[in-house]
C-alpha positions as CSV (number, residue, x, y, z in Angstrom):
1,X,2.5,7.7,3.7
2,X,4.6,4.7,5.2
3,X,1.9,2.4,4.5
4,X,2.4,0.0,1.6
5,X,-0.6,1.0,-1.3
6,X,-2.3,0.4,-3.9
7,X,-3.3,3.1,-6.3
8,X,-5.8,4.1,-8.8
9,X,-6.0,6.9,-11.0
10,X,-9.5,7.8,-12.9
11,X,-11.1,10.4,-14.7
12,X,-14.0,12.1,-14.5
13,X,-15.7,14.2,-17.4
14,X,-18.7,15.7,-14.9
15,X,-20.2,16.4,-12.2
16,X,-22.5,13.2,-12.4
17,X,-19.5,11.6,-13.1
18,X,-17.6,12.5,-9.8
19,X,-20.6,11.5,-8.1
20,X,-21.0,8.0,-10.0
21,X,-17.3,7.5,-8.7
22,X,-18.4,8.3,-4.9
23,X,-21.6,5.7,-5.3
24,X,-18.8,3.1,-6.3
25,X,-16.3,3.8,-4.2
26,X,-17.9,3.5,-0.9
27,X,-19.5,0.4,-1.5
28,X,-15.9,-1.0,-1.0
29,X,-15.8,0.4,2.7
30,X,-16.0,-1.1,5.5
31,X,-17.2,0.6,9.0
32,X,-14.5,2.2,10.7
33,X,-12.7,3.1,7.8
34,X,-11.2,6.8,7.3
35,X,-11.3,8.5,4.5
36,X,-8.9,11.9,3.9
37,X,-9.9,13.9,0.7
38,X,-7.7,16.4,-0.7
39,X,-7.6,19.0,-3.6
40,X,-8.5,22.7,-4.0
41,X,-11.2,24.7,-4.1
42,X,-14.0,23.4,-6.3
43,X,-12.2,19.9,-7.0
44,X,-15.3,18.3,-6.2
45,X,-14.6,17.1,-2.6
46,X,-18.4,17.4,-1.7
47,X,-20.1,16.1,-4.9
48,X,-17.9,12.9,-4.0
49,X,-19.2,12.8,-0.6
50,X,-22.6,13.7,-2.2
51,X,-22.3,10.1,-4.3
52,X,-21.3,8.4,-1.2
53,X,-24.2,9.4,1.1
54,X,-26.5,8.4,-2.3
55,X,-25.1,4.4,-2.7
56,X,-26.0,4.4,1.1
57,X,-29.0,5.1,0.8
58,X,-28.6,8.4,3.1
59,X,-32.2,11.0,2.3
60,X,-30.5,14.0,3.7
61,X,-29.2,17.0,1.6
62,X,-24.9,16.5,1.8
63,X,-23.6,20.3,2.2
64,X,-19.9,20.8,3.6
65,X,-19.6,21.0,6.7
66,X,-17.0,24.4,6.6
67,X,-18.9,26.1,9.3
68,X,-20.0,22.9,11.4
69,X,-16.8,21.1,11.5
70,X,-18.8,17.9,11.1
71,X,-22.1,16.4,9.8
72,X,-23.3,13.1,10.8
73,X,-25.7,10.9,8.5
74,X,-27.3,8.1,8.8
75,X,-28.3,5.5,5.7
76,X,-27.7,1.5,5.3
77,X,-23.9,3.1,7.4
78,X,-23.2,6.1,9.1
79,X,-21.3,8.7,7.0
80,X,-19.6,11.1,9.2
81,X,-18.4,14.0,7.4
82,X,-15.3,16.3,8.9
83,X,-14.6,19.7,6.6
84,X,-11.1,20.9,8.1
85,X,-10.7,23.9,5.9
86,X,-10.9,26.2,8.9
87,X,-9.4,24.6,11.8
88,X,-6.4,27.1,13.2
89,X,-4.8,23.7,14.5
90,X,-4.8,19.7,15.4
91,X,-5.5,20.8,18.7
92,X,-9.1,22.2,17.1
93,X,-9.9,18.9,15.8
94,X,-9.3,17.1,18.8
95,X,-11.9,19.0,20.3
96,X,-14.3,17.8,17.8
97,X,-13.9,14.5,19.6
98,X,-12.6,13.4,15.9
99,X,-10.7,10.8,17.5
100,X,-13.9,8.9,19.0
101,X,-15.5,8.4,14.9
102,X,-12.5,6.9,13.6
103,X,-12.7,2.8,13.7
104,X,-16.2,3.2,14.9
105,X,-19.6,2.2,13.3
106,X,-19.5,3.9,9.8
107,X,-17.4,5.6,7.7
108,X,-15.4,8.9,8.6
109,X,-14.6,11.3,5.8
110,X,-11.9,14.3,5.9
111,X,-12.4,17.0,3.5
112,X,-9.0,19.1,3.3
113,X,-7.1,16.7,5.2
114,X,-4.1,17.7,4.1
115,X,-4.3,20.3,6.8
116,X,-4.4,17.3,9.7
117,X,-2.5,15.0,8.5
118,X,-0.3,14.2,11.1
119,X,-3.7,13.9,13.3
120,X,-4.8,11.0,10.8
121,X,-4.4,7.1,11.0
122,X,-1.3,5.7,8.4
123,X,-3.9,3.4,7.2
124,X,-6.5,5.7,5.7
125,X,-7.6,5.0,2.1
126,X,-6.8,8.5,0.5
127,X,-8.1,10.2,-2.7
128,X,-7.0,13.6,-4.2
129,X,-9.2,15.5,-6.8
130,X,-7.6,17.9,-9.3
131,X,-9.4,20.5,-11.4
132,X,-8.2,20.4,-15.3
133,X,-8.6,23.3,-17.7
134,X,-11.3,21.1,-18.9
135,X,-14.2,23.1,-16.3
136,X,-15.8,19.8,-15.3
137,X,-13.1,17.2,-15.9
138,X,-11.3,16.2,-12.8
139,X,-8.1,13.3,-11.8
140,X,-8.9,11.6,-9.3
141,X,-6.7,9.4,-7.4
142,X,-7.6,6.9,-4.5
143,X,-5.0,5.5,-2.1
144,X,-5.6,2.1,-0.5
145,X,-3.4,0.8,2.3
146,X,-3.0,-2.7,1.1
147,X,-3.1,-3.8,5.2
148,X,-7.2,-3.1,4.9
149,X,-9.6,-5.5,3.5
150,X,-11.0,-2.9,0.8
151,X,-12.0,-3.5,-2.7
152,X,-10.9,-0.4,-5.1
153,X,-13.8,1.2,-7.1
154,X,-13.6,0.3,-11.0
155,X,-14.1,4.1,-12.3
């Protein structure tokens, strides 16, 4: 990324704790904003998302959206919620109308968006989970483009 940062690295000892981190960190975002998670299988993309969609306020049940390609919900913001694992290519996501959520009137999230990155605004606020050989511990760290007015979560 090209865009100048700031950067925060926490740790998480839980499940509840991922999601804690998620309920604090979106209530720095603003609408519009876009936010690209990466990390493997089981890294706790989702249970992030899943604290997100709790601190705003959202009822629904948050699942992945691997088979959907995206899940819109609506709470005090609108979380729309993009799961790339299976796209073939950019040109897949552009047919999502991807394009049209970004900037718009909630919060856009990217799980694997590693795989679309070049599809992706420079000024996306970024966070990458890793597993640890501790089963429930994960390092998590969040990358905010200095250029947006965003407050960084204290984990």
């Amino acid at each position: 990324m090209d865009v100048e940062e700031s950067i925060q690295k926490t740790i998480t000892h839980s499940t509840e704790g991922t999601q804690r981190l998620g309920e604090k960190f979106v209530k720095g975002l603003k609408d519009g904003t876009l936010v690209a998670l990466n990390g493997e299988i089981g890294a706790g993309k989702t249970v992030f998302v899943r604290g997100m969609a709790k601190a705003l306020n959202i009822k629904e049940n948050v699942v992945s959206p691997t088979f959907t390609l995206m899940r819109e919900y609506t709470g005090d913001k609108k979380l729309y919620h993009f799961d790339v694992y299976r796209m073939h290519d950019a040109d897949e996501l552009k047919e999502t109308g991807f394009q049209d959520y970004i900037g718009g009137d909630g919060i856009t999230v990217v799980e694997w968006a590693e795989m679309v990155e070049a599809e992706l605004p420079r000024d996306r606020v970024t966070v990458h989970m890793k597993r640890t050989d501790e089963p429930d511990r994960r390092e998590i760290v969040i990358r905010y483009p200095k250029n947006k007015d965003l407050e960084a979560v204290d984990g």
